[in-house]
C-alpha positions, 0 to 999 in steps of 0.5 A, a space after each residue: 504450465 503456460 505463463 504466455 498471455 492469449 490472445 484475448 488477454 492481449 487484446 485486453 492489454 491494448 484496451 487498457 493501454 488505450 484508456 491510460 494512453 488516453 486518460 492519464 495527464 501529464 500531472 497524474 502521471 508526474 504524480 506517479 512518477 514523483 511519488 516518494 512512498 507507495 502512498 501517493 498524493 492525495 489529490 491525485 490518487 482521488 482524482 485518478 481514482 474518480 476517472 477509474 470509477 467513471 470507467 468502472 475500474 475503480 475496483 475491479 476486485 469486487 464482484 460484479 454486484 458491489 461495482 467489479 469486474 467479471 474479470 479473469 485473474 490474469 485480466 485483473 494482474 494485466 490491468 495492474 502492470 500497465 498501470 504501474 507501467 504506465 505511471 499511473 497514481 496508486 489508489 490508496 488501499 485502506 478502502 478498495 483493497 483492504 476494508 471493502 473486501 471484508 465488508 464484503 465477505 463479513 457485513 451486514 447487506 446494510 454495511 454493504 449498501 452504505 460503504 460500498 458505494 461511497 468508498 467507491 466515489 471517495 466519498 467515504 476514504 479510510 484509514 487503518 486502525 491495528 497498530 497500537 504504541 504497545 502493539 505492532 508486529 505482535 498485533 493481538 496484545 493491542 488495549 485500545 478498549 471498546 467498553 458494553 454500554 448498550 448499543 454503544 461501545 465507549 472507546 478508550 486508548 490510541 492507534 498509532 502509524 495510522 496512514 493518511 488520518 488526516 484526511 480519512 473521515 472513517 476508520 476502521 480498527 482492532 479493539 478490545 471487547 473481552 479479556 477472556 481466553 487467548 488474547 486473540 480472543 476478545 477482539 472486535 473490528 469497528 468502523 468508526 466515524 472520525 468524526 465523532 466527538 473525543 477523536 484526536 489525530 497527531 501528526 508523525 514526522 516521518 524521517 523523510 519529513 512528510 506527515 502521512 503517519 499520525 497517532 489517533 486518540 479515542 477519549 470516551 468515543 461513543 460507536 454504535 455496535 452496528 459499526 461492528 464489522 462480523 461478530 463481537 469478540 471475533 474481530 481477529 477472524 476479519 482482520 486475518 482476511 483483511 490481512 491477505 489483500 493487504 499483502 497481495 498484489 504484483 509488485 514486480 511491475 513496478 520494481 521493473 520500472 525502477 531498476 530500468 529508470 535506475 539504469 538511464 540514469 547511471 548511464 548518465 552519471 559519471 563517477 570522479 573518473 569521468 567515466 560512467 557509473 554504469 561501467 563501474 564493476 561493482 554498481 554494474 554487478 548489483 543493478 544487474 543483481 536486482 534486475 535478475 531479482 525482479 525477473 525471479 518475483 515475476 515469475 513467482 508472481 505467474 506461479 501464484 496467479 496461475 495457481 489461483 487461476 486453477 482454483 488452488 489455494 497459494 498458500 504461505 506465497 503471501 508471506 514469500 512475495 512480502 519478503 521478497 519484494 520489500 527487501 527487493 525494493 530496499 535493494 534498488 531504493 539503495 541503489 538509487 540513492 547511490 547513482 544520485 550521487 551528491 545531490 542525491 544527499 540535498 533535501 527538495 521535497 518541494 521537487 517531488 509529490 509526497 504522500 503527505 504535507 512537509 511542514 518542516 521545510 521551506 521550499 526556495 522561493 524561486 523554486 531552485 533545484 538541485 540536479 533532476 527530480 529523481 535525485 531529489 524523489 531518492 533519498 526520500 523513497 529510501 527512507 520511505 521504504 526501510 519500513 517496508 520490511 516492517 509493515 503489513 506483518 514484519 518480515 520476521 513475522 512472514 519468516 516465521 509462518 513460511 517455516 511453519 507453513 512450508 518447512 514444518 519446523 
């Protein structure tokens, strides 16, 4: 099997290059770079993604007919790189990524004409509504209900860890239409405004103390049934194919421009010895570790999208990137937090570009820092990311249907 890219898929590169060279800020691309979660700044990522949207990138993934691009998976998997290469803000996945293609794949051509576009603009910006204070890693025994009342459903109970509710004004959710059968059974996929009178948000504080979960409360919300999203009672059918693009993508790209960055600056740090970190045997061993690690999900990233290239179903390959590139992740967020030593423990998010507000502190007002601003973004990204193990389907959870799927246990 051939991994090396042709030429056309080189010239592709150097197009998109180009455009980032060109297009990407020196404030776009600190947002990026001071990003303390896989969720961005708010404003940057919408106007990062308004300039992707002029230039027809916003959502490549989607056919051409809905705003796509005719591209070749290994065009769309380029384009990704160099966008983490290059620094860029992420896009917030809720709507690009994981409600549009079940839009796509499921709605009615009148969904499609309304979402579509807007979620395109921004003008529509989406949060996920599954998990539940009863129902997280086992998703199908979620109680939010959604009660028959003509060509309405009055909606009842909570969501809770839902990302960036704050400034969503839709969301789309998993609620209970039916008690009959397996509690697979019975569930429905709603787009609901949240807008719509008896909705309430609650902010999370996060152990990194940003406010980008929040818990949402539905008190007698009235949703018109054309917001149901596929068929009534049959919502776990969408929220399985949603669940796919919520697990794909490259991650390796960006893990290899962590470790490097990891790797200046252990150059850079001395230890109590006064000789640099980068010498020290056992912190050498494990950067070197995680460099063969990301090298290895790289490559396993190729196998898949060479398989997909060919028309081939990856098969349980979701569940095994998951695993392997949140636990990768947790490994150089650890790292890093080592190498930034004792500053590394000071609390400056003032410093960084979190995802969400920090209310709970107060930046000093001559704007004073500590060291420099990857020690002040790595304690933040490791809290951050002890949940990447746990959501998009608990690690456990991917173990479980590798055994199945792969090992047949």
């Amino acid at each position: 099997m051939d991994y090396d890219w042709s030429a056309a898929d080189l010239a592709f590169r150097d197009e998109v290059r180009a455009f980032f060279d060109e297009k990407l800020t020196p404030d776009l691309r600190r947002a990026g770079r001071l990003a303390t979660s896989v969720y961005p700044d708010h404003e940057a990522s919408m106007e990062w993604q308004h300039i992707l949207h002029e230039r027809g990138w916003a959502a490549p993934a989607w056919p051409v007919e809905h705003g796509g691009c005719d591209w070749s998976l290994t065009q769309h998997y380029i384009f990704g790189r160099e966008a983490m290469l290059a620094g860029a803000p992420t896009l917030s996945p809720m709507g690009i990524r994981m409600v549009a293609p079940a839009i796509i794949a499921f709605g009615t051509p009148e969904q499609k004409d309304y979402y579509l576009p807007r979620i395109l603009t921004g003008e529509i910006f989406f949060c996920q509504g599954y998990s539940e204070p009863e129902a997280g890693s086992d998703l199908a025994s979620l109680a939010m209900s959604a009660v028959d009342d003509g060509d309405h459903f009055i909606c009842n109970g909570s969501k809770i860890w839902t990302t960036h509710a704050t400034e969503a004004n839709w969301i789309f959710c998993l609620v209970r239409t039916s008690r009959d059968g397996r509690k697979q059974q019975g569930i429905t996929f709603l787009l609901i405004d949240m807008n719509d009178p008896g909705i309430s948000v609650r902010p999370l504080v996060m152990t990194s103390g940003e406010e980008v979960q929040n818990q949402v409360f539905f008190d007698n919300v009235r949703v018109p049934k054309a917001n149901v999203l596929g068929q009534i009672d049959d919502g776990w059918t969408v929220a399985k194919y949603l669940l796919v693009h919520e697990r794909g993508g490259a991650l390796s790209p960006y893990l290899q421009v962590q470790v490097e960055d990891l790797a200046v600056a252990a150059a850079d740090q001395t230890g109590p010895d006064g000789t640099p970190l980068i010498d020290d045997p056992a912190f050498a061993r494990r950067l070197a570790d995680a460099r063969i690690r990301t090298e290895v999900l790289e490559i396993l990233e190729y196998r898949t999208l060479a398989q997909m290239a060919q028309g081939k179903n990856p098969g349980p390959a979701s569940s095994m990137l998951k695993i392997l590139g949140t636990e990768l992740s947790q490994q150089i967020t650890e790292l890093a937090l080592i190498a930034a030593g004792p500053r590394g423990r000071v609390y400056q998010p003032h410093i960084t570009k979190p995802g969400g507000p920090v209310t709970q502190y107060t930046a000093p007002e001559d704007g004073y820092r500590s060291g420099e601003e990857w020690q002040a973004v790595a304690p933040l990204r490791y809290f951050n990311d002890r949940a990447g193990s746990i959501y998009a389907g608990s690690n456990e959870i991917q173990r479980n249907i590798l055994a199945k799927a792969a090992l047949g246990l």
